[in-house]
C-alpha positions in Angstrom: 15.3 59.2 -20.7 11.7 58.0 -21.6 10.9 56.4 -24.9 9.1 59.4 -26.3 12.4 61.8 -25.7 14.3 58.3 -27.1 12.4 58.5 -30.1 12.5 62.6 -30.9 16.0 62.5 -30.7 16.4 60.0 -33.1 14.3 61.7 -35.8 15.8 64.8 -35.0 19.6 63.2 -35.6 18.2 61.8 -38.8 17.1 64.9 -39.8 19.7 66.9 -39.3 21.8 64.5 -40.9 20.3 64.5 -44.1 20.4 68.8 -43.7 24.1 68.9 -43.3 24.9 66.4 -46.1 21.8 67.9 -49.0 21.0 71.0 -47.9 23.9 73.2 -46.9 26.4 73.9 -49.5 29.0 75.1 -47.3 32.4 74.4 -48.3 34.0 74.4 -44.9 31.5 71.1 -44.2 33.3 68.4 -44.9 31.7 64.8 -46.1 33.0 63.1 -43.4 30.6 64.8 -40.7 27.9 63.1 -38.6 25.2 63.1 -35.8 26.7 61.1 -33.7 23.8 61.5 -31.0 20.9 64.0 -30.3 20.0 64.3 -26.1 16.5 66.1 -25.7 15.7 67.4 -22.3 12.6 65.7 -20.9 10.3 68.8 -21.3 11.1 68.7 -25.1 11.9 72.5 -25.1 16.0 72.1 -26.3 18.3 69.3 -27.9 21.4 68.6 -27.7 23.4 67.5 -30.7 26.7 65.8 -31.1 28.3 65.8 -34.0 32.0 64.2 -35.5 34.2 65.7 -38.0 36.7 63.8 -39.5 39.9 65.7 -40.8 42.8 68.0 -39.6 42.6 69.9 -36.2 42.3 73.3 -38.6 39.1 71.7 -41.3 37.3 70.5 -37.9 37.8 73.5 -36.4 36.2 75.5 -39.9 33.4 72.8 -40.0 32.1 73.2 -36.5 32.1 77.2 -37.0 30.2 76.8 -40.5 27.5 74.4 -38.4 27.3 77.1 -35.8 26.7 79.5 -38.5 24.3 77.6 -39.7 22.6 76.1 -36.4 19.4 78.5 -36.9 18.4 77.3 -40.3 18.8 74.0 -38.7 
């Protein structure tokens, strides 16, 4: 991974961060959810984001399908 991909991934897990816990107003989020990592491929055209839910099998479950619902806005 170069520096520059390094670097856009890190402002991109930041931002998303601060989306998911400001911006959507989804109850099925929970507060305990975070970027846990961002990998950008190294010609910058897609991003892959991890992400940690803390809770039953059944609110993680709910919480990854809201963030899916919810990837476009993103």
């Amino acid at each position: 991974m170069s520096r520059r991909t390094e670097r856009l991934g890190s402002v991109i897990q930041q931002e998303i961060a601060i989306m998911i816990q400001r911006e959507l107003n989804d109850p099925r989020i929970l507060p305990l959810t975070s970027v846990t990592r961002v990998k950008v491929a190294e010609d910058l055209s897609t991003a892959d984001v991890f992400i940690t839910v803390m809770g039953t099998p059944g609110q993680q479950t709910a919480a990854l399908n809201a963030l899916k619902h919810s990837a476009g806005m993103m």
